[in-house]
N, C-alpha and C positions, 0 to 999 in steps of 0.2 A: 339291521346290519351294523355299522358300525358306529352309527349314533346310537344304536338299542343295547351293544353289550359288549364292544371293542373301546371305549371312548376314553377312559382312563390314563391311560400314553401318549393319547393327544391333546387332551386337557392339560394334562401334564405340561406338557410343550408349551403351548398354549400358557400358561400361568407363569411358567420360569419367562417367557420370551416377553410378556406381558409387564414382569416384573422387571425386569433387564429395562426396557425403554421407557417403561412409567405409563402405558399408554394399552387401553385393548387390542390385544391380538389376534386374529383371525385366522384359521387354518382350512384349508380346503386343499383335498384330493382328487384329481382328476382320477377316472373310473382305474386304469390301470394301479395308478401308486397305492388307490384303496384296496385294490384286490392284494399286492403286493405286502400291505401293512398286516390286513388280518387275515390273508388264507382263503379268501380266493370261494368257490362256490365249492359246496358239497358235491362230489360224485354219487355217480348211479351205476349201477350193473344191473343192462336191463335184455331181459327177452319178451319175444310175442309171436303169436302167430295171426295171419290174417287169411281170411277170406274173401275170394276178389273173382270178379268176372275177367270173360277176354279181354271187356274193353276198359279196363281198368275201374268199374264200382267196384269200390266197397262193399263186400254183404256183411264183414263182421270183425272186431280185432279182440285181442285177446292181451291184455301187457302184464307180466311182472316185474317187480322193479325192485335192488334191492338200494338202500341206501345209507350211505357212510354217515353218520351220526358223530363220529370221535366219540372221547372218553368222559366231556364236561357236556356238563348239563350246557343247553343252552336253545337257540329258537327253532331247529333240525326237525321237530315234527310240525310245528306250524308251514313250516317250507316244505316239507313233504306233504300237508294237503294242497295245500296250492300246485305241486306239479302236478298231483292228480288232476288240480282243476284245470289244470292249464293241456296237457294231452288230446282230451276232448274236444277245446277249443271250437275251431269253425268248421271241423268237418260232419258228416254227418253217421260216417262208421255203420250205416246200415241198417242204422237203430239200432245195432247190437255190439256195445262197446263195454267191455270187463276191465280193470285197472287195478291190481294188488301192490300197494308199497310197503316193503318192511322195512323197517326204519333198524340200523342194524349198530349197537355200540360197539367201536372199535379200538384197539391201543393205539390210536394215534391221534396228533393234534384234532380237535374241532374244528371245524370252521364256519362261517357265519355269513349270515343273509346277506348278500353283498347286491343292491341295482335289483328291483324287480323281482327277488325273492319268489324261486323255484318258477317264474313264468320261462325264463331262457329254456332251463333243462326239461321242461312240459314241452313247450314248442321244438325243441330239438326232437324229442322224441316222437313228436305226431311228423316233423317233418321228415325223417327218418324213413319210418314206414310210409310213406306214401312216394318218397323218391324209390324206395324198392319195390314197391310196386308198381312203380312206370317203368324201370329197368326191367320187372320180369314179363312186363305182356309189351315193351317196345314202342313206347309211350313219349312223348315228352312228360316230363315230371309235371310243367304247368298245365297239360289237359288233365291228366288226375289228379291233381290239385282242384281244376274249376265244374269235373266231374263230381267230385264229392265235395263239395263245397256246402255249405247251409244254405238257402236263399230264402230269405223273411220267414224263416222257420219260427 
């Protein structure tokens, strides 16, 4: 994130403010002003389709995913395997779970691993489908949630 390839503008700081008092300087961002500084997490444009009993199992999901990369090179496919890993997570999909991301370069700014790198937007999206699937068989979301759940798997 922003200690791996944003850090330059805050060192920066850091060195002039450093010099200014004669004394080391420390800069820390609370998780908003770091989103704020370097752009925030990567978008996704994602579809899936799922497979699901009445009572809200899981038989099967299907995800593709497309993902904003920008125009610089920078850590956007490393964070795109991770939200594949992260999708997955703790449910059990049936044993039958498919996950395509295209990592797409775009004309616009990049933007960079910001906190947990691609676990957010994994976990958004496995929780996603599964709140849609408790909305379409009339479910509370947390029984299809502890319906498909892993247990010592």
């Amino acid at each position: 994130g922003l200690k791996l390839s944003r850090n330059v503008p805050v060192a920066g700081a850091a060195a002039v403010a450093a010099h200014k008092v004669e004394e080391a300087v420390k800069v820390a961002f609370d998780a908003q002003m770091e989103h704020i500084c370097v752009g925030g997490r990567h978008g996704l444009k994602v579809k899936y389709e799922v497979a699901y009993k009445d009572d809200g199992t899981i038989e099967a999901c299907i995800v593709e995913a497309w993902g904003n990369a920008g125009f610089t090179h920078d850590f956007s496919g490393f964070l795109f395997l991770e939200v594949v890993e992260a999708v997955p997570s703790v449910y059990k999909w049936g044993n039958n779970f498919y996950m395509k991301l295209n990592g797409m370069k775009l004309n616009v700014p990049t933007n960079t691993a910001v906190r947990s790198f691609g676990s957010p937007q994994g976990m958004f999206i496995a929780e996603t489908i599964i709140e849609h699937v408790a909305s379409l068989v009339g479910k509370p979301a947390e029984e299809v949630r502890e319906k498909n759940m892993l247990h010592g798997q």
